[in-house]
N, C-alpha and C positions, 0 to 999 in steps of 0.2 A: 295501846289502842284507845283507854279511855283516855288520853291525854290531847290525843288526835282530833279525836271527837266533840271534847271543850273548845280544842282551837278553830275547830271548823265552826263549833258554833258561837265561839268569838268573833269570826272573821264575817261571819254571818250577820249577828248582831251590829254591828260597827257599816254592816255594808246596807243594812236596814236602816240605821238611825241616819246615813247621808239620804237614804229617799227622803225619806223626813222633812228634813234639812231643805231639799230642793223646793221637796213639794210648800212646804210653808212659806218660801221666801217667792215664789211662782204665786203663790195667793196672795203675798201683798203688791208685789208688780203688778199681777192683773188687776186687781182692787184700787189702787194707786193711780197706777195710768191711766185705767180704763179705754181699753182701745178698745174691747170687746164688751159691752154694755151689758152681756146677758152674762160674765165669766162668774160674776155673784152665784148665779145660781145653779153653779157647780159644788159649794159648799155642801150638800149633802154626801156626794161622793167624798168629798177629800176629809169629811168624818167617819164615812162607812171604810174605807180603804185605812186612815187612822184607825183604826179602832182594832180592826181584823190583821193590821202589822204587830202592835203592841201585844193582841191575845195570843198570837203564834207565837211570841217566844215567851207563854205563859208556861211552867213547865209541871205542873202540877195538875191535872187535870182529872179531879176525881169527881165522883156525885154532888160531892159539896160546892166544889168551886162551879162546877156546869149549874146548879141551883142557885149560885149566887148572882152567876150573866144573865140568868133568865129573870128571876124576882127582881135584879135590879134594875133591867129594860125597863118590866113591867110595873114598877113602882115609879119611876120618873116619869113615865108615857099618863101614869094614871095620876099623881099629882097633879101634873101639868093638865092634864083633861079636864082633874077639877079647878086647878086656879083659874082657866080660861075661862070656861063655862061657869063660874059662883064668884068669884073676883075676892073671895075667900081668903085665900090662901098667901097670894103674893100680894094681890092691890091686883085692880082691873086693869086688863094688858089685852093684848090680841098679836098673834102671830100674822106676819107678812106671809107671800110665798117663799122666800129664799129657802126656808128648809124644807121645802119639800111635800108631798103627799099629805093630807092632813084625813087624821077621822075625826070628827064633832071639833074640827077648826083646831085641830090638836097635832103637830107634825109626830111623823108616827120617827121619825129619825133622832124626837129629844131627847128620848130613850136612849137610843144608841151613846148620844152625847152626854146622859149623866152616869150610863155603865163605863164610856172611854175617862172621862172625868173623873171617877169617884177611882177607879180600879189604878189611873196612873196616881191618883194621890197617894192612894195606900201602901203602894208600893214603894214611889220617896220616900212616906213615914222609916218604913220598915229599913231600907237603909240608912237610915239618919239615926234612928232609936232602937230599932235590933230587937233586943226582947222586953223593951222598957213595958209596964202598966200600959194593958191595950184600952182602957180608958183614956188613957192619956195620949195616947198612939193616935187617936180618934178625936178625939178634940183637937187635935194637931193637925191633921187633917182632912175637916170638915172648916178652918180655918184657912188653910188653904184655899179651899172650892169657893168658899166666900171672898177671899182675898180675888182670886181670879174675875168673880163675879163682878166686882168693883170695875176691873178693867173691858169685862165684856159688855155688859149695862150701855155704855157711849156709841160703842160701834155697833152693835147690836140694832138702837134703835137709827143711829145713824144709815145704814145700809137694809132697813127694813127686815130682819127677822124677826122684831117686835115692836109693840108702842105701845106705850102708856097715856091710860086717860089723865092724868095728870102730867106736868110738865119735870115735876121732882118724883123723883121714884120711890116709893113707902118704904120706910123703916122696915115695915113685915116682911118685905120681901128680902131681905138680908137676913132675919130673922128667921125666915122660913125655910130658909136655902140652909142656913147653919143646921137647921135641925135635922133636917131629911139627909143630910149629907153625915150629919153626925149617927143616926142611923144608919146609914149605908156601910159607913167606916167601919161601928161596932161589927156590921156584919161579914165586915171583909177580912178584919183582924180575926176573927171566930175561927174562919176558913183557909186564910192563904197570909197568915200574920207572919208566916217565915221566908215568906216567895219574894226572891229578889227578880229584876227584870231593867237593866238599863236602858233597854227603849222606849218603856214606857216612862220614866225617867226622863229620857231626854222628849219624850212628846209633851209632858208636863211642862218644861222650860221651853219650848216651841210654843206652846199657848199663851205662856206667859208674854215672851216674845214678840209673839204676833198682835195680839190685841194690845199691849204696853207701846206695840210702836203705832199703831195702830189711832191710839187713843192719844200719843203726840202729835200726832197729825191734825186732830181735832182743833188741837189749841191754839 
């Protein structure tokens, strides 16, 4: 029976990671083409629909882990509130509409994006390094998220989810991402430091993916 059970939810898993799959490659077509000029600003959904694929086949779901989706919404939504509003934190920026509903010019969805972001990294780590120094697990990636960063920064302000008042974008702001993420990590490793999940996995390497090719197109 439990054997059954793994293979159902293998077969499950595998049949998740092709929506994925579609769905990312559906957002660079329509981005790309653009036959549809408003398809941009479907991006909120295909984070909220990411994000809510990846935590269902989270398998651990105690007090701790539902504390850590929540504090880490709420800590990216609030970040981002203050770097927008005090230019503080990352260097002075301002969000487009593409992502969505804003409160004080803040999309309430960036949230969603640094819980779907920080929760697929950790969970890479953990398959790459297993039970190595969660120090180290977390510096690894918060490395990542930065790494990723690089690649979203172009398209990003390219397609209006953000702009910078300057035309280079601040050191801090690499800097600031590494630490909050470095944060995030500590607190993920704390909590779900043994939790494997390869669709969240494979959404990590879809993001990659997608802004990598994304930001080819730039050049």
């Amino acid at each position: 029976m439990e054997t059954q059970i793994q293979m159902n939810q293998n077969n499950k898993s595998w049949l998740y990671i092709g929506v994925l799959i579609v769905l990312y490659c559906v957002g660079i077509l329509g981005i790309t083409i653009n036959i549809f000029p408003a398809f941009i600003y479907l991006t909120p959904i295909n984070l909220l629909v990411s994000t809510i694929i990846i935590l269902s086949f989270h398998q651990e779901w105690g007090r701790d882990f539902i504390l850590f989706t929540i504090i880490t919404y709420l800590l990216g939504f609030s970040i981002e509130y203050l770097g927008v509003n005090t230019g503080l934190i990352f260097g002075v920026y301002t969000y487009g509409d593409v992502l969505g509903p804003k409160v004080g010019d803040t999309p309430l969805m960036i949230g969603v994006n640094w819980l779907m972001l920080s929760y697929a990294a950790g969970i890479t780590v953990n398959h790459v390094l297993g039970d190595k120094n969660f120090i180290l697990k977390s510096i690894v990636g918060a490395s990542i998220l930065v790494t990723l960063d690089f690649l979203i920064e172009p398209v990003a302000i390219k397609y209006n989810f953000w702009s910078w008042e300057d035309v280079t974008i601040p050191l801090k702001n690499y800097i600031a991402w590494f630490l909050i993420a470095f944060t995030i990590q500590l607190f993920f490793n704390l909590v779900a430091g043994k939790s494997r999940n390869k669709v969240a996995i494979a959404l990590l390497i879809l993001q990659f993916f997608f802004f990598g090719f994304l930001c080819l197109l730039l050049n």
